[in-house]
N, C-alpha and C positions, 0 to 999 in steps of 0.2 A: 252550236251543236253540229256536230259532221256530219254532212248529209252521203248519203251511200245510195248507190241505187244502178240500172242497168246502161250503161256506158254507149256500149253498144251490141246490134242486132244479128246473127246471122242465121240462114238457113240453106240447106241442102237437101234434096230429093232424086231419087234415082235418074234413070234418061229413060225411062219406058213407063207407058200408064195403058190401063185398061180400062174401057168407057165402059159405065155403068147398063148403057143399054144391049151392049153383044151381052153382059155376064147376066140379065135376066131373060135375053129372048135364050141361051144355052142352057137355063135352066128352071125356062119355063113358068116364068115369072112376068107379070103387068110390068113393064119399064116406069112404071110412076110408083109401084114399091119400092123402089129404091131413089128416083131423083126427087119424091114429094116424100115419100114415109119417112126416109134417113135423110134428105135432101142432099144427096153427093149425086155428081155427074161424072166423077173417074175415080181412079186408085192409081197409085204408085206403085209401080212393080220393080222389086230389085232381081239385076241377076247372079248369082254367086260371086263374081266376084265385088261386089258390092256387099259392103258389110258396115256395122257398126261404128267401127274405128274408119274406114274410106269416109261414110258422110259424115259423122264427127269434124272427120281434118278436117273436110271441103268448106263445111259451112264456116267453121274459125278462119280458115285463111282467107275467105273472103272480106272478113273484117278486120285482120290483124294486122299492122305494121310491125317494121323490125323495132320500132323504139315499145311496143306493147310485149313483146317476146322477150324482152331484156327487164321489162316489169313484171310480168307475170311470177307467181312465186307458189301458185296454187293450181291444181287443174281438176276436178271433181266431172266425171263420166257416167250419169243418170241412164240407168239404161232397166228394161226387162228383157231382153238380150243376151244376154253376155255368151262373148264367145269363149269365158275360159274360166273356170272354177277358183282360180286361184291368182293371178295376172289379172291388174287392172285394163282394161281395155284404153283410159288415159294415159297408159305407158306408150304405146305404140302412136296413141296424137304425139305427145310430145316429141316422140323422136321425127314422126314426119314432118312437123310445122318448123323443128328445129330453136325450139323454144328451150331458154338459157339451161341451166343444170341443176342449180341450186332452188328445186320445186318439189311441192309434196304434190303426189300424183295419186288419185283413189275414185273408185268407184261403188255408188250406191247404189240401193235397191229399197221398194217398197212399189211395184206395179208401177202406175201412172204419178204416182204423186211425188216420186224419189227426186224431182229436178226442182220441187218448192223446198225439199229436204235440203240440198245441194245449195241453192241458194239462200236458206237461212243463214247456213252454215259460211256463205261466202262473205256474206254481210257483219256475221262475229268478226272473224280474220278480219274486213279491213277496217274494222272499229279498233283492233289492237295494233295494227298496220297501217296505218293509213295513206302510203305511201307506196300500197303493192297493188299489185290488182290479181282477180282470179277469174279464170277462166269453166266456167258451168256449160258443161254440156248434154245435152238430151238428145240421146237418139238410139231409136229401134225401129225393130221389121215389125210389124203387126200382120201375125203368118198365124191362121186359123184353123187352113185346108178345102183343098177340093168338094163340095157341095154338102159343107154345113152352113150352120145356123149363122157363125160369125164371118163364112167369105166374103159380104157386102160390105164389111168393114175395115178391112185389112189395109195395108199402106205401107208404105217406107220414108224416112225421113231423118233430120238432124237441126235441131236448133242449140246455137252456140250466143250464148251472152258473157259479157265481159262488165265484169262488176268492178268497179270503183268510188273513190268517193268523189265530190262534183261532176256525177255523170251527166251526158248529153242528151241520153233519153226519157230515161223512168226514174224518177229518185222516193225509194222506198218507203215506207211510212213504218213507225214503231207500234203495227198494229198490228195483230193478228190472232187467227184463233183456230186450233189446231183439235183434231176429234178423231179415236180411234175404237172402235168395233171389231170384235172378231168374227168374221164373216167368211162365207167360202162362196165367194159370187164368180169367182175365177181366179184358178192358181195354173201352175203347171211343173209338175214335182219333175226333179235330175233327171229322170227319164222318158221324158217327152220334149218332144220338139215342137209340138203345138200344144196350145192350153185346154184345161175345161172350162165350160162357162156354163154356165146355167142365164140364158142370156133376159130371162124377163124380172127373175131376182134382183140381177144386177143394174138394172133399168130403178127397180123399185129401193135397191139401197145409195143408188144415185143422188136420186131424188130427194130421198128420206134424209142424208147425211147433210146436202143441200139446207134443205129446209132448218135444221136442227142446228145447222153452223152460225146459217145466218142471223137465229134469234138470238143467240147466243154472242156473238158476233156486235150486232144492235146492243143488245144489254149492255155490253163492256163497255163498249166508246159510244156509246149513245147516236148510231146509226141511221140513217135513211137514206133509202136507195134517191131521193130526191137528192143526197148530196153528190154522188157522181155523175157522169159523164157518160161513161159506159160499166157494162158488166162483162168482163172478161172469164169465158164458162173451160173446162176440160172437155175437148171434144171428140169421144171415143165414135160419134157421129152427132153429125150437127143439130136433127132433130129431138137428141135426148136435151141436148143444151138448151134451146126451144123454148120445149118444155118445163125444163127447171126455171125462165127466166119468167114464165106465163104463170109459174107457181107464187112466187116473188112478189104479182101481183097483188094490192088486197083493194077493199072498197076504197081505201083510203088515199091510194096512188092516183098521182092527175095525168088527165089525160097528156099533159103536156112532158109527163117525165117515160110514164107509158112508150110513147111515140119515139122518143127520145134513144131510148134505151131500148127498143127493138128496131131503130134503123140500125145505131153502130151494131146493134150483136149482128145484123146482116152482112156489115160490112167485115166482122170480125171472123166470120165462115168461109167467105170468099177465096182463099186457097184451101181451105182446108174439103172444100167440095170436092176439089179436082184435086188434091192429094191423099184422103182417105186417114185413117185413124194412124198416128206414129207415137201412140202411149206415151211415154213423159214428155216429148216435146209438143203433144198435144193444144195443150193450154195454151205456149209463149208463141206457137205458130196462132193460134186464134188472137194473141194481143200484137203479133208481126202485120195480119192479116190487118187488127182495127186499126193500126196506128199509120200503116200504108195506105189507106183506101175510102176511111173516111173524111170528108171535105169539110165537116163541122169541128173537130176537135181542135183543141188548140193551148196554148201555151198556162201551166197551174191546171189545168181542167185534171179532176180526180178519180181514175178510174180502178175498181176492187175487181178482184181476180176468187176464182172458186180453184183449189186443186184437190182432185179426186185420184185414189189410186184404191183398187180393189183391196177384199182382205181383211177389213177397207181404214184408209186415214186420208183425212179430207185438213184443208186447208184453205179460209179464207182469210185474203191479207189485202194492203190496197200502196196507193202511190199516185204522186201527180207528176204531170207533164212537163216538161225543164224547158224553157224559151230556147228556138231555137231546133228543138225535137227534129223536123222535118228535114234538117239538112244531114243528118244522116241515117237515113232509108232511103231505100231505092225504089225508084220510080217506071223500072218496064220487067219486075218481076211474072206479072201473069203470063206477057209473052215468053220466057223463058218456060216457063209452065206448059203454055200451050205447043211448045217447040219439040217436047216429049214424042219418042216413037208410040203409035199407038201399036199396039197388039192383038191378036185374034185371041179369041179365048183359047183356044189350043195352044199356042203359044205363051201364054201366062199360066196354062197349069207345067209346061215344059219346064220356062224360065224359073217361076215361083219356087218352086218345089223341088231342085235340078238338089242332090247331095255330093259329095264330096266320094270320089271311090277310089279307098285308099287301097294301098299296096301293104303287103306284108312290112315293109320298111317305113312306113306312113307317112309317103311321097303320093301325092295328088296333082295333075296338073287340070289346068283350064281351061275351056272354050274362050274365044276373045270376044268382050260385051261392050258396049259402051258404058262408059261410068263419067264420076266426076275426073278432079285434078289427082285422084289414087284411087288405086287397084288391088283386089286380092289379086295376087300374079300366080298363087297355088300352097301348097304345104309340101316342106320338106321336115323328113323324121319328124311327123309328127309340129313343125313352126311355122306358124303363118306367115307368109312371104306379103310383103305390102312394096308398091313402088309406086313415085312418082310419075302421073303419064304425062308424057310431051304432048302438047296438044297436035302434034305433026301426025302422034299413032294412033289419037282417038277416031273411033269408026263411025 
């Protein structure tokens, strides 16, 4: 039987972050509501010309060889973002990465959960293919606004997996169980640029959709959490995930799977504290997170995933470990993390929120930010201009 699964891992986040404790003493708020309530200690702050398609590319080319570009034959861009109504946003990776021609290029949507979507769909392809690989990626701004309810949450990011069949990382299981509600826990119609949330609702259909997957989940394949390794959670913040995993508990769980399965989930937050919520890549940053940085896991070890996207359609699936995993992930990511400009809060309502101001002809140009390996460089007539930066120009 073919085995299918995640090949390899990348991720990308902005160059500027915002410590959790200037954004509660600005607004008035105990610094331990946000680093013990939500448990994050920064956010990721993009500045315009950072977008969508920039961390997309960045995190692929950090993983990709030219002999994967000449396989690739799929590119699927997971996003609640999108910068264009009609243009996939994985049109313009493709052309940065310079990846072959003959590739279907599309982009999805369903909130946070569009990149379990994306890789369902990766996993049919190379069951009929098996000899292409496709390229999934997740990434958005989780942009709220100036002193509501969800600016503790906010982030920016991009995680990029590369699916094949005998991958090196994660090899997929024929498991899964998919659940959909029509819910209004957070949407954000054409004409908004930030969303509405109703944010304790959306806490409680979390939880709810959680619970209801998992039994359901257990019933099918005959389940227990004593069979995995870890529980890989969606983390729109790390203490809702927490919580779902403390729910999970019953009388019945031993202390020793208990223990178990709340040290990785701690290990499986640890960028995502000092990155902040990045909606569909949410989740595979919390399994980048477990798979870098915990010191117990190890080769067959079996770990199940929860994906949650408002609306709401939840998804949990599961996979084990491929001998060998650890050679390739990287090993001095948090310093790169920690390496971020910090910012003043004044400075991150500038950055964050900075819009595009266009011209009668709808030609736009740009302040110069730091970014990744590409740049929005500005809009002309109305088309986004994207270039590669020499690392000579970066500021």
């Amino acid at each position: 039987m073919l085995t299918i699964g995640i090949d390899k891992i990348g991720f990308a986040t902005s160059q500027y972050m915002l410590e959790m404790k200037e954004l509660a003493i600005a607004r008035n708020e105990d610094p331990a509501k946000f680093k013990e309530g939500l448990l994050l200690d920064a956010l990721s702050i993009s500045p315009i010309t950072e977008d969508i398609v920039t961390l997309a590319s960045s995190a692929a080319s950090d993983i990709l060889t030219e002999d994967d570009k000449q396989t690739i034959d799929m590119i699927i861009l997971a996003t609640e973002s999108s910068i264009d109504q009609s243009k996939a946003a994985s049109v313009y990776v493709h052309s940065l990465l310079n990846i072959q021609p003959f590739v279907r290029s599309i982009e999805m949507k369903e909130a946070c959960y569009s990149a379990t979507a994306a890789l369902d769909y990766a996993r049919l392809h190379i069951e009929n293919h098996p000899d292409s690989k496709v390229l999934v990626l997740a990434s958005d701004i989780a942009k709220y606004g100036i002193n509501t309810s969800g600016e503790p949450t906010q982030g920016a990011g991009s995680i990029a997996l590369l699916i094949s069949k005998d991958p090196h990382i994660l090899a997929l299981h024929n498991k899964s169980v998919a659940h959909t509600r029509d819910i209004m826990d957070f949407w954000r119609p054409n004409y908004r640029n930030t969303p509405y949330v109703d944010g304790m609702y959306s806490t409680k259909q979390y939880l709810d959709t959680l619970k209801i997957t998992w039994q359901e989940y257990q019933k099918r394949f005959d389940a227990e959490l004593s069979d995995y390794a870890a529980f890989c959670f969606h983390l729109p913040f790390p203490k809702l995930a927490l919580k779902g995993l403390n729910k999970l508990f019953t009388k019945e769980t031993s202390k020793e799977v208990k223990e178990r399965l709340t040290d990785n989930f701690y290990h499986s937050i640890t960028y995502s504290k000092v990155v902040g919520n990045i909606y569909t890549g949410s989740l595979y940053l919390g399994l980048l997170s477990l798979l870098e940085n915990s010191p117990t896991l190890k080769a067959d070890d079996k770990i199940i995933l929860f994906s949650y996207g408002s609306g709401a359609v939840t998804e949990i699936f599961s996979g084990h470990l491929v001998e060998g995993y650890k050679n390739h992930l990287q090993a001095n990511r948090m310093a790169q993390l920690q390496a971020r400009t910090a910012l003043s809060v004044k400075e991150y309502e500038e950055m964050f929120f900075e819009e595009p101001k266009m011209d009668e002809e709808g030609n736009a140009n740009f302040k110069s930010y730091k970014t990744g390996p590409f740049a929005l460089s500005g809009i002309q007539n109305h088309q986004r201009q994207y270039i590669k930066v020499d690392e000579n120009d970066k500021n």
